[in-house]
Backbone as XML, in Angstrom:
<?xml version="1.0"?>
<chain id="A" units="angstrom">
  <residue number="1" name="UNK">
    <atom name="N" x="0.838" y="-1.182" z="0.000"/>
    <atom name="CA" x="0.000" y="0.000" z="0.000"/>
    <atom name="C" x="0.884" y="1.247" z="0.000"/>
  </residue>
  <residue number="2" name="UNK">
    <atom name="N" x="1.036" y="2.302" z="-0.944"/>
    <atom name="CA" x="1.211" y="3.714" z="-0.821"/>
    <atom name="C" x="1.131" y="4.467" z="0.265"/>
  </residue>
  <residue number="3" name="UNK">
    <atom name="N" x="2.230" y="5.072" z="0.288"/>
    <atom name="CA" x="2.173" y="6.048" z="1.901"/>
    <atom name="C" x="1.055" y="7.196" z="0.913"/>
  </residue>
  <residue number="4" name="UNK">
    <atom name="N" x="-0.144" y="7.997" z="1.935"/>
    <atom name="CA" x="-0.424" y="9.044" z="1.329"/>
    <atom name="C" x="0.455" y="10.350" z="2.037"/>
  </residue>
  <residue number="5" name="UNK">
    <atom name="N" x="-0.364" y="11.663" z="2.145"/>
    <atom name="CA" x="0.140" y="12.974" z="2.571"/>
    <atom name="C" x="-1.175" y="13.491" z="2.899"/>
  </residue>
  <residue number="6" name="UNK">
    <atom name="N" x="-2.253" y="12.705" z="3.305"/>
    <atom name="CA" x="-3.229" y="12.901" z="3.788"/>
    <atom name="C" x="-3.794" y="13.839" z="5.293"/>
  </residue>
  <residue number="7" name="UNK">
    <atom name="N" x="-2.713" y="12.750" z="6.124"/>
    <atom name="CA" x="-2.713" y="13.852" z="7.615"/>
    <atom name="C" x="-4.221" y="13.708" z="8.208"/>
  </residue>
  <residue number="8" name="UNK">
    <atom name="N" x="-4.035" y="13.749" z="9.382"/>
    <atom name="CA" x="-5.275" y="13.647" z="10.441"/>
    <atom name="C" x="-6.190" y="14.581" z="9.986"/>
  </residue>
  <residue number="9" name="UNK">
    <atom name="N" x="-7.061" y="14.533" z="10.881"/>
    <atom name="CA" x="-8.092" y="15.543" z="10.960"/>
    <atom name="C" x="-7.789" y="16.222" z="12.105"/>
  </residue>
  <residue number="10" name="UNK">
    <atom name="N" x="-7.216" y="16.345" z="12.802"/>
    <atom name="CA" x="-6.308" y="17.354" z="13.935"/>
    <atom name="C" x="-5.321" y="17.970" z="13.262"/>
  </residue>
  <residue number="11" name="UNK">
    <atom name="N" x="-4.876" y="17.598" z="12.627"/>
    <atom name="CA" x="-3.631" y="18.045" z="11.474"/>
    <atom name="C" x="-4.384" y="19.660" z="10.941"/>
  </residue>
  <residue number="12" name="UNK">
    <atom name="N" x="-5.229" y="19.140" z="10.420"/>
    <atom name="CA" x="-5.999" y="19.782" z="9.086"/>
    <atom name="C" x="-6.473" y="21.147" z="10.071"/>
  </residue>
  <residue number="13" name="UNK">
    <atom name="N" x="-7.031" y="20.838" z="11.294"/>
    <atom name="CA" x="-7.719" y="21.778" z="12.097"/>
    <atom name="C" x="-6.627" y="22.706" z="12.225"/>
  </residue>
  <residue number="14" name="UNK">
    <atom name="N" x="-5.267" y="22.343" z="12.845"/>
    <atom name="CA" x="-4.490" y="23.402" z="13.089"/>
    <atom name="C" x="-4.088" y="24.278" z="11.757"/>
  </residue>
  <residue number="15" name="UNK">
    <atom name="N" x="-4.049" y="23.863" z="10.670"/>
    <atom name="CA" x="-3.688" y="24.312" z="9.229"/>
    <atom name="C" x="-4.616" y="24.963" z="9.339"/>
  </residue>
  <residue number="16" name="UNK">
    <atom name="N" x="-6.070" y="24.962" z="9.549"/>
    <atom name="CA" x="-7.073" y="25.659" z="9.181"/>
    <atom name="C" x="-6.415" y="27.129" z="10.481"/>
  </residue>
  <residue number="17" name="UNK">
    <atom name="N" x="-6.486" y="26.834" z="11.589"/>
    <atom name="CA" x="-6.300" y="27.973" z="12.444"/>
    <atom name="C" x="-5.249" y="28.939" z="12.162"/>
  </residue>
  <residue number="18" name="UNK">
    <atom name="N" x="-4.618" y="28.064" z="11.650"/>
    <atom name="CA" x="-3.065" y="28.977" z="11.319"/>
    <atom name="C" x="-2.944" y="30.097" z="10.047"/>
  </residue>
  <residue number="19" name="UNK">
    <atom name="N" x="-4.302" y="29.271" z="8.481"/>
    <atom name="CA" x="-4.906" y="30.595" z="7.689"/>
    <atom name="C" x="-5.201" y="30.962" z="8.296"/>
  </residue>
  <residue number="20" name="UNK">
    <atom name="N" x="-6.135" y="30.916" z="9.265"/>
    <atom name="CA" x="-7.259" y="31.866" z="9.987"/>
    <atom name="C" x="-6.258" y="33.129" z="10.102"/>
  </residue>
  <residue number="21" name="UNK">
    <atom name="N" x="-5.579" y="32.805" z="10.917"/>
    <atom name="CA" x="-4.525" y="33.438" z="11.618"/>
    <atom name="C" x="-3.555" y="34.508" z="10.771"/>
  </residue>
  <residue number="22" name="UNK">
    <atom name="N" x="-3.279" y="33.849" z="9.280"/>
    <atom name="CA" x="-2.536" y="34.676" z="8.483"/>
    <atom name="C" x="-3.734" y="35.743" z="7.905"/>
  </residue>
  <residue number="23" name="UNK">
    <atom name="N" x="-4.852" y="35.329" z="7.449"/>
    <atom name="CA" x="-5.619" y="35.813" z="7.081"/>
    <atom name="C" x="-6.271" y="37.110" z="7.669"/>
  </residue>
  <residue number="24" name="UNK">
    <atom name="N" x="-6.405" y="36.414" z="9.211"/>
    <atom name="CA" x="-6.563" y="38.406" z="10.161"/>
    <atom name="C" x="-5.707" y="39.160" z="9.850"/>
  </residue>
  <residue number="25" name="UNK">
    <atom name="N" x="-4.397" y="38.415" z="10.365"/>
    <atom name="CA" x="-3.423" y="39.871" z="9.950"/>
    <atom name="C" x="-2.904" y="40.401" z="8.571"/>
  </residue>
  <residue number="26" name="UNK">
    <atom name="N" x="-3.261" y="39.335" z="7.583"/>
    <atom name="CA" x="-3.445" y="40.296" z="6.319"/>
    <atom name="C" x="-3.937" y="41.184" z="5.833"/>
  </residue>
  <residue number="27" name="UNK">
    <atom name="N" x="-5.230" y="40.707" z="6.442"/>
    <atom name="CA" x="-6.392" y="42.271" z="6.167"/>
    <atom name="C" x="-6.187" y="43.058" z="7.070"/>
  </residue>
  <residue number="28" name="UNK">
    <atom name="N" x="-5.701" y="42.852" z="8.092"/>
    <atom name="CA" x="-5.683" y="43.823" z="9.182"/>
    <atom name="C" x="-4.387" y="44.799" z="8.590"/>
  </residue>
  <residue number="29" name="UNK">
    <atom name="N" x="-3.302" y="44.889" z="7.902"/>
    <atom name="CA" x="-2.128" y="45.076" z="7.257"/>
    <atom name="C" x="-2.894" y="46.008" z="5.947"/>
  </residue>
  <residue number="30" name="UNK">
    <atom name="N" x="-4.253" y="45.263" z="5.312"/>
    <atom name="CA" x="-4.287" y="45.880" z="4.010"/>
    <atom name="C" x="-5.635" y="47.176" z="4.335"/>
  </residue>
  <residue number="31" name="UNK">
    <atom name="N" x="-6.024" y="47.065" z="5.810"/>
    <atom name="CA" x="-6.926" y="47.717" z="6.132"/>
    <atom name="C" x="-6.555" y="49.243" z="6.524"/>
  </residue>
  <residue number="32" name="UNK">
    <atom name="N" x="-5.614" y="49.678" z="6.765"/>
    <atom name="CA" x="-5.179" y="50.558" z="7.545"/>
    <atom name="C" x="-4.010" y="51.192" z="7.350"/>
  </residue>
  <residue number="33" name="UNK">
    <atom name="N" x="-2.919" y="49.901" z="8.100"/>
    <atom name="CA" x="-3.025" y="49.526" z="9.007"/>
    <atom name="C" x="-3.597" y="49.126" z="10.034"/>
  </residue>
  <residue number="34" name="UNK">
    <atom name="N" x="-4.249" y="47.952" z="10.509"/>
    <atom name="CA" x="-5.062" y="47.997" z="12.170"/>
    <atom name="C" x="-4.358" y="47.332" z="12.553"/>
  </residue>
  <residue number="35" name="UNK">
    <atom name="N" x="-3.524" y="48.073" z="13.462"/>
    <atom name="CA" x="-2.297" y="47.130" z="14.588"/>
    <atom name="C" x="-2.733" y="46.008" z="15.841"/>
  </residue>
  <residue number="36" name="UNK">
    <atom name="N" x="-4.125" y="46.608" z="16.326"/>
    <atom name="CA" x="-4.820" y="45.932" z="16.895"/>
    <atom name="C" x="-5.204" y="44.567" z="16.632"/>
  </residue>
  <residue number="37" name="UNK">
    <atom name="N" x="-5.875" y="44.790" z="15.126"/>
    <atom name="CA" x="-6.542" y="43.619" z="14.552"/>
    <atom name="C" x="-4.724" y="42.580" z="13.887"/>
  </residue>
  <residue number="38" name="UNK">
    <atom name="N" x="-3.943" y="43.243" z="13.133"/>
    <atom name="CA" x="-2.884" y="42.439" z="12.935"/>
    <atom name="C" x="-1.908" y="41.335" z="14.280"/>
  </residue>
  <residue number="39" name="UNK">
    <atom name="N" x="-1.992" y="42.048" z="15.421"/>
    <atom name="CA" x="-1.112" y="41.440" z="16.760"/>
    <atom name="C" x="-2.602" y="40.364" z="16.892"/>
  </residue>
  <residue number="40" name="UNK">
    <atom name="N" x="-3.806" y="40.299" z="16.958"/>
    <atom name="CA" x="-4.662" y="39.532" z="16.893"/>
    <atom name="C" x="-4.496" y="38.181" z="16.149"/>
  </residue>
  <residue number="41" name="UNK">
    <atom name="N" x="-4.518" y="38.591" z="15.128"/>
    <atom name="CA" x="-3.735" y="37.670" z="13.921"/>
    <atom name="C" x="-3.122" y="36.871" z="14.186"/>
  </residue>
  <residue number="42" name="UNK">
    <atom name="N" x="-1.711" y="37.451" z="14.391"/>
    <atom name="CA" x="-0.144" y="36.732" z="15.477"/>
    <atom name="C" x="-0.487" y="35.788" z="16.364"/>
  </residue>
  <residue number="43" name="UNK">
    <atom name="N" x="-1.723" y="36.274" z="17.284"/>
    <atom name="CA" x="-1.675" y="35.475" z="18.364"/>
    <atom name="C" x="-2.525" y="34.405" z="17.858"/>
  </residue>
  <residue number="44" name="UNK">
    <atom name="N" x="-3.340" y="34.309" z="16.861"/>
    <atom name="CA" x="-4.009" y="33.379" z="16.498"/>
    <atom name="C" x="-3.230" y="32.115" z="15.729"/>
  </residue>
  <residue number="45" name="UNK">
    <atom name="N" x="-2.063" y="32.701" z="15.170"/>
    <atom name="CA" x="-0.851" y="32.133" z="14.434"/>
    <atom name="C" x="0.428" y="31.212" z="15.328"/>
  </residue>
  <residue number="46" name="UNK">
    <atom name="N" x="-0.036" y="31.894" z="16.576"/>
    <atom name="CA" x="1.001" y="31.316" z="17.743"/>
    <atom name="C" x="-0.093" y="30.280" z="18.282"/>
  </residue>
  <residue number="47" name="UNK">
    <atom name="N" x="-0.953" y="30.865" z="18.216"/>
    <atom name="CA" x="-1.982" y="29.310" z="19.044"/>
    <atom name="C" x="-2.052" y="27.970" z="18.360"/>
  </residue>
  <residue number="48" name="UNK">
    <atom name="N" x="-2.142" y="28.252" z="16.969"/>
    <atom name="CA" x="-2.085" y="27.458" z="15.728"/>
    <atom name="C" x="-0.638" y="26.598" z="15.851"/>
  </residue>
  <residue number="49" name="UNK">
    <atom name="N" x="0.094" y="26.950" z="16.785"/>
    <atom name="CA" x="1.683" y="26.770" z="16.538"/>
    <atom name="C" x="1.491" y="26.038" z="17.988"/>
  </residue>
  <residue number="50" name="UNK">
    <atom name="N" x="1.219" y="25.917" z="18.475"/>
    <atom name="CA" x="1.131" y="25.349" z="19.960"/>
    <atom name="C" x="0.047" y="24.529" z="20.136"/>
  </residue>
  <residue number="51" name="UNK">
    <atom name="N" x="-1.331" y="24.542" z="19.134"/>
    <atom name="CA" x="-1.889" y="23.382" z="18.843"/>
    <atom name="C" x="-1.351" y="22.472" z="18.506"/>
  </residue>
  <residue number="52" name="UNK">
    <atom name="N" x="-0.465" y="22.435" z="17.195"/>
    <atom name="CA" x="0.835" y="21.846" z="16.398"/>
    <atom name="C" x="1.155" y="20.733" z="17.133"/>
  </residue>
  <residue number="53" name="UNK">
    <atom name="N" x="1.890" y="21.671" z="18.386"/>
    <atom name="CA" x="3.154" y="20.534" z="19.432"/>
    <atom name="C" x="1.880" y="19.621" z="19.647"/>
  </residue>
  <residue number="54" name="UNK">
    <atom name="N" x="0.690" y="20.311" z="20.391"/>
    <atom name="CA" x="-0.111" y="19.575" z="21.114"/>
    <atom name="C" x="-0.428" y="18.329" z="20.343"/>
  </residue>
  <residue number="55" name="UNK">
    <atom name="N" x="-0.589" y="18.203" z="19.259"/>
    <atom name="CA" x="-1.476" y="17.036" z="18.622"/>
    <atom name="C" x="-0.330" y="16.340" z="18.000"/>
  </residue>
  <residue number="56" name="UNK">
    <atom name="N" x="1.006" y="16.626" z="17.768"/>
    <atom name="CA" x="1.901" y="16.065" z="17.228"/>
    <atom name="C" x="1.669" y="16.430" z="15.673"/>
  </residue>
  <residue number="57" name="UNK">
    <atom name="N" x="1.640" y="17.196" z="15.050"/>
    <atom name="CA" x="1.744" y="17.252" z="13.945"/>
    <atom name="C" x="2.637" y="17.403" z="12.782"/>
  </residue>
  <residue number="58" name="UNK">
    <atom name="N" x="3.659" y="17.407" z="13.459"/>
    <atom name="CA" x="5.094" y="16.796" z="12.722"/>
    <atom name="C" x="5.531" y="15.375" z="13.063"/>
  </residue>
  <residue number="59" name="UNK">
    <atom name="N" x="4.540" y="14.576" z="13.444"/>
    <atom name="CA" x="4.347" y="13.045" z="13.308"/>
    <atom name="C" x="3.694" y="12.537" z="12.263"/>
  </residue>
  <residue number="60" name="UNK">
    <atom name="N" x="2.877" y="13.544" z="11.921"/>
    <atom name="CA" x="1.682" y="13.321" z="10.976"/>
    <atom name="C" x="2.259" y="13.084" z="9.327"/>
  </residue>
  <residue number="61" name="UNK">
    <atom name="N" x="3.684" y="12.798" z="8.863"/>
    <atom name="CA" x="4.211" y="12.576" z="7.603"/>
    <atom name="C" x="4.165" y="11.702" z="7.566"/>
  </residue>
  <residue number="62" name="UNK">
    <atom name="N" x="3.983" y="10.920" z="6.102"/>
    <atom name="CA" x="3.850" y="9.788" z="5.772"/>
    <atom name="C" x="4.652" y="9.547" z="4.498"/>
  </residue>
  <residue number="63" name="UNK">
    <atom name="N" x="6.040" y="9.010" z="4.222"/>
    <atom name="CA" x="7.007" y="8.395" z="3.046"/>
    <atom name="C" x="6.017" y="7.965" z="1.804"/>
  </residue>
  <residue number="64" name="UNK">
    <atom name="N" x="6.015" y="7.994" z="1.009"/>
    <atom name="CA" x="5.688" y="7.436" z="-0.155"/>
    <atom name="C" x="6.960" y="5.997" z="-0.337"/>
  </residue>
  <residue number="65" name="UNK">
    <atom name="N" x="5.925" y="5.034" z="-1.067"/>
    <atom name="CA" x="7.417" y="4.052" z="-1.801"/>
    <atom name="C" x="7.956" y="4.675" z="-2.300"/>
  </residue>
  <residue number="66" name="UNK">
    <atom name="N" x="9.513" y="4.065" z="-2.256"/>
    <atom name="CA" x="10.852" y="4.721" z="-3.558"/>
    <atom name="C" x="9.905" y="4.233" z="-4.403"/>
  </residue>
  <residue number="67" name="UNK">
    <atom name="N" x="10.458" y="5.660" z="-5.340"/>
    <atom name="CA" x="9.736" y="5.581" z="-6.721"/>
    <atom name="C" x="11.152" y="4.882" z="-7.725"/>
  </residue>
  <residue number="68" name="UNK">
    <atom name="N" x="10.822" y="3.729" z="-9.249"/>
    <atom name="CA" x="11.828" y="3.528" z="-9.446"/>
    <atom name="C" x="11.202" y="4.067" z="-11.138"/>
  </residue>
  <residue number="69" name="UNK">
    <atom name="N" x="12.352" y="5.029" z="-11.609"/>
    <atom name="CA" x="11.542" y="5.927" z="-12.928"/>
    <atom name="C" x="12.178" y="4.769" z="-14.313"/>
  </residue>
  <residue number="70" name="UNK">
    <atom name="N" x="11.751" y="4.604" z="-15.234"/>
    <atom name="CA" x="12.148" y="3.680" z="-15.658"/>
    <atom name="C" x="13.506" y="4.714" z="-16.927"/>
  </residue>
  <residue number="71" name="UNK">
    <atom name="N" x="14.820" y="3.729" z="-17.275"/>
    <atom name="CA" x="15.450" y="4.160" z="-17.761"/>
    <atom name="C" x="15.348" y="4.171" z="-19.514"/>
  </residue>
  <residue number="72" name="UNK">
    <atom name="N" x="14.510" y="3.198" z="-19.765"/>
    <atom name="CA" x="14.349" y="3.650" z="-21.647"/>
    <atom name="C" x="12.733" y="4.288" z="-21.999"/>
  </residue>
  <residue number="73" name="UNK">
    <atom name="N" x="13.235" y="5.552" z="-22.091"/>
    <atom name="CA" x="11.955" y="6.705" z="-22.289"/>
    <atom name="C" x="11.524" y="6.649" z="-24.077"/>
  </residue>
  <residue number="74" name="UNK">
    <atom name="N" x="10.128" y="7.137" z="-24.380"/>
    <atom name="CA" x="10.007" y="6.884" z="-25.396"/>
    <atom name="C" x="9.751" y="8.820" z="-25.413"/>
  </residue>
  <residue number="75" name="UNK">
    <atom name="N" x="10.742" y="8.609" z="-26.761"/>
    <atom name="CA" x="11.076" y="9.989" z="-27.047"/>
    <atom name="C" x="10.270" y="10.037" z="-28.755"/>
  </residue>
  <residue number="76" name="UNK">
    <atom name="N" x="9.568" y="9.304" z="-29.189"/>
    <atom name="CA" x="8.952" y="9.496" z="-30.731"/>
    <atom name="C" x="7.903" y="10.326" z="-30.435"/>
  </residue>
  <residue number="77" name="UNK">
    <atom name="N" x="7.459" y="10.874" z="-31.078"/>
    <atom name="CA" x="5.867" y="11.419" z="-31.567"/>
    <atom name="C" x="4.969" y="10.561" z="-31.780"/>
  </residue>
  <residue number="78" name="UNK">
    <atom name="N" x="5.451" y="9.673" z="-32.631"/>
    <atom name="CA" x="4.688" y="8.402" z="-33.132"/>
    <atom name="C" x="4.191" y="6.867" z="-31.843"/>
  </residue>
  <residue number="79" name="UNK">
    <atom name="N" x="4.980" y="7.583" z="-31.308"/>
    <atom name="CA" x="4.682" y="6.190" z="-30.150"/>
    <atom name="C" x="5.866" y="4.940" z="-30.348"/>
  </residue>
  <residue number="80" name="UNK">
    <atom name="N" x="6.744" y="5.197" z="-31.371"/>
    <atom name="CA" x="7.620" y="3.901" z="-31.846"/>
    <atom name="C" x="8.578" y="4.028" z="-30.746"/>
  </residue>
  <residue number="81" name="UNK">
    <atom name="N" x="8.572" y="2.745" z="-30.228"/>
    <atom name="CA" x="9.549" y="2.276" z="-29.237"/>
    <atom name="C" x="11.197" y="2.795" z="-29.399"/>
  </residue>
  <residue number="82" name="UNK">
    <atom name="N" x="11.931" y="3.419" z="-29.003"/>
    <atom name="CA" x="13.481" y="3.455" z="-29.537"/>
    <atom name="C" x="14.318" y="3.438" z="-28.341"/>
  </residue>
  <residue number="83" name="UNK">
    <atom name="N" x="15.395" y="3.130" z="-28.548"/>
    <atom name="CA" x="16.422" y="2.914" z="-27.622"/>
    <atom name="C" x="17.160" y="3.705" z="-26.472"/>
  </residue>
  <residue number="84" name="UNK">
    <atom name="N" x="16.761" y="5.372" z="-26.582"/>
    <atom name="CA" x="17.007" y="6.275" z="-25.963"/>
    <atom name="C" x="16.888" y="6.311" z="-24.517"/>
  </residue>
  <residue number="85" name="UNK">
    <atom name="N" x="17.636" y="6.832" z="-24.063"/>
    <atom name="CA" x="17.975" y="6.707" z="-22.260"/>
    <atom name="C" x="17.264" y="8.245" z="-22.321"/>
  </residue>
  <residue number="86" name="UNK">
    <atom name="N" x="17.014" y="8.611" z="-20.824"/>
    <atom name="CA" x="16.674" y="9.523" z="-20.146"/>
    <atom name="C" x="17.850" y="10.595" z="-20.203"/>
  </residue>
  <residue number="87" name="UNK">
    <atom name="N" x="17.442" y="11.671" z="-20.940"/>
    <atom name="CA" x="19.012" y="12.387" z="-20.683"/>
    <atom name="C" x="19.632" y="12.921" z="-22.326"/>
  </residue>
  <residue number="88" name="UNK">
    <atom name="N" x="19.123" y="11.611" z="-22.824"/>
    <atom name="CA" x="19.804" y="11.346" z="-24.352"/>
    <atom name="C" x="21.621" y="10.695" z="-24.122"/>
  </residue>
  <residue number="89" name="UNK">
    <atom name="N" x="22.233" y="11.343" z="-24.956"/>
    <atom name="CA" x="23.557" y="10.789" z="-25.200"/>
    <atom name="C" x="24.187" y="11.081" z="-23.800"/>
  </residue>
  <residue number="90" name="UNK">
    <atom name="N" x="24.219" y="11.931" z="-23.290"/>
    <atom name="CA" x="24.929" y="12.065" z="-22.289"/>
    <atom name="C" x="24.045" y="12.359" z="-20.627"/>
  </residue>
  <residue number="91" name="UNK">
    <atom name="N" x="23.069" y="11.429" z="-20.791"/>
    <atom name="CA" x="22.189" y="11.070" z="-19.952"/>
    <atom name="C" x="22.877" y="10.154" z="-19.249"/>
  </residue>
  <residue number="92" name="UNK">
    <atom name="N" x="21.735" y="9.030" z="-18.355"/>
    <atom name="CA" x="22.638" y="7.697" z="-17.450"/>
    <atom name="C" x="22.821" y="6.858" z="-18.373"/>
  </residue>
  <residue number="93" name="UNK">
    <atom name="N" x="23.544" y="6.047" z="-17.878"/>
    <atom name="CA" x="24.514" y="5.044" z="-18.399"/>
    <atom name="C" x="23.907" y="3.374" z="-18.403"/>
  </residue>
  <residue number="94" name="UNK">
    <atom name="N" x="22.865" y="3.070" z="-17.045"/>
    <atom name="CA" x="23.177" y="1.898" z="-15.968"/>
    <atom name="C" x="21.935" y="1.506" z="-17.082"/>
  </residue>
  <residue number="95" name="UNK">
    <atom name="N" x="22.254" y="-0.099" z="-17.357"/>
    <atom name="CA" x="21.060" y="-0.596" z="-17.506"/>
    <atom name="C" x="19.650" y="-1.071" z="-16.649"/>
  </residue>
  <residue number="96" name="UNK">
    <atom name="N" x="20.088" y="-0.871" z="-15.436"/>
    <atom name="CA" x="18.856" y="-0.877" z="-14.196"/>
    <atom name="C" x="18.537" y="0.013" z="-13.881"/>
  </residue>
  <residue number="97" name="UNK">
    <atom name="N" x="17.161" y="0.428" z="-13.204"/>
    <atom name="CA" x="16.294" y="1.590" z="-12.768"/>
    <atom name="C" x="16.989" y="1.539" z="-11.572"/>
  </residue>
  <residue number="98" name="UNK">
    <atom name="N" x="17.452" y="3.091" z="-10.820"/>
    <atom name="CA" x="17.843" y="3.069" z="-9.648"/>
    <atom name="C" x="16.355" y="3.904" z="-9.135"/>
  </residue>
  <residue number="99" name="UNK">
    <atom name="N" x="16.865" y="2.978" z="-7.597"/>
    <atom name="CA" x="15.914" y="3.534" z="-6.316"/>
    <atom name="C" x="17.228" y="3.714" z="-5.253"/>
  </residue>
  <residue number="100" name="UNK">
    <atom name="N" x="16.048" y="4.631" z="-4.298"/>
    <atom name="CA" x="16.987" y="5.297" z="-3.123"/>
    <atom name="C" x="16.373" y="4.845" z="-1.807"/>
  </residue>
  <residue number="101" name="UNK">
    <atom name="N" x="16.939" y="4.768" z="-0.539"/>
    <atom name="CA" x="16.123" y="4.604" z="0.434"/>
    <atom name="C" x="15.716" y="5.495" z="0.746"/>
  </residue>
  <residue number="102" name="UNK">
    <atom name="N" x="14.338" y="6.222" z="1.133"/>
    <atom name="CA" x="14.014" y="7.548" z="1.562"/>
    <atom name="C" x="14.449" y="7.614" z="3.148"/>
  </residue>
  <residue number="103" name="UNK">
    <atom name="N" x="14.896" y="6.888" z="3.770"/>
    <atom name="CA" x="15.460" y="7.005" z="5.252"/>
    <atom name="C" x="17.175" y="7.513" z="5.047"/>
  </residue>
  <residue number="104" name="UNK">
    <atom name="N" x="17.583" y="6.970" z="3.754"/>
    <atom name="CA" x="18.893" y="7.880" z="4.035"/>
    <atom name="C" x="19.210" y="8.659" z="2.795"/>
  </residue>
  <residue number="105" name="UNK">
    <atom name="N" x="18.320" y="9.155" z="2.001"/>
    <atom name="CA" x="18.086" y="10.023" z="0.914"/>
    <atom name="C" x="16.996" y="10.329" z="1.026"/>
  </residue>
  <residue number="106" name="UNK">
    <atom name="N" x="16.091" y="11.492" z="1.265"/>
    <atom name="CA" x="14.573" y="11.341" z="1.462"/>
    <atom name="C" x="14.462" y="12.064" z="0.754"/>
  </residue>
  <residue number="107" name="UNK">
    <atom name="N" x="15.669" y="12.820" z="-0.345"/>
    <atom name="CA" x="14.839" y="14.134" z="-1.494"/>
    <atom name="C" x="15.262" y="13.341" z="-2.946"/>
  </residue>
  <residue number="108" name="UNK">
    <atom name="N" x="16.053" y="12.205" z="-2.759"/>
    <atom name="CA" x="16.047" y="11.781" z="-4.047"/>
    <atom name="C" x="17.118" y="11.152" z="-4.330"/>
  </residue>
</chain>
C-alpha cells in the first residue's frame, strides 16, 4: 500500500487555524493599518503553533514508496519504441532503474 500525505483531521484543524490566523493579519495590514486587529492575527498564528506541538503534527508525515523511474523513455511522436535513455547521449549510463532509500536520501 502507498504512503499518502493525507494527515489527520487534527492536522488539518491546526492548518485551518493557522490561515485563519494569516488571514486576520493580512487584512488587518491591508486595512489601515489595524495594529490591533494584525497582533490579533499573530496570536491566532502562535496558538495554531502550539496546537501543532499539542497534537503532534510533525508526526503526521507519511514516506511514499521509492519511486523507481524507468530508464528507456520513449522519445517518438509516433509512439515507436526506440532505444534512448533519459538524458539522451549524455544522460545515465546503468542498464537498471535506480531507487533510493528515503530514510537515508529522502529528497532523491
Amino acid at each position: 500500500m502507498a504512503g499518502t500525505h493525507g494527515g489527520r483531521p487534527s492536522s488539518w484543524a491546526v492548518v485551518a487555524v493557522a490561515l485563519v490566523g494569516f488571514t486576520v493579519g493580512g487584512v488587518a495590514l491591508c486595512i489601515g493599518p489595524n495594529w490591533l486587529l494584525f497582533w490579533v492575527g499573530v496570536a491566532i498564528v502562535m496558538l495554531a503553533g502550539l496546537l501543532g506541538i499539542a497534537v503532534g503534527i510533525f508526526s503526521d508525515v507519511v514516506l511514499d514508496e521509492p519511486r523507481v523511474i524507468p530508464e528507456v523513455v520513449n522519445y517518438s511522436l509516433f509512439g515507436a519504441q526506440n532505444g534512448e535513455r533519459r538524458g539522451g547521449v549524455h544522460g545515465e549510463h546503468s542498464d537498471h532503474p535506480r531507487t533510493s532509500d528515503p530514510e537515508q536520501r529522502p529528497h532523491g
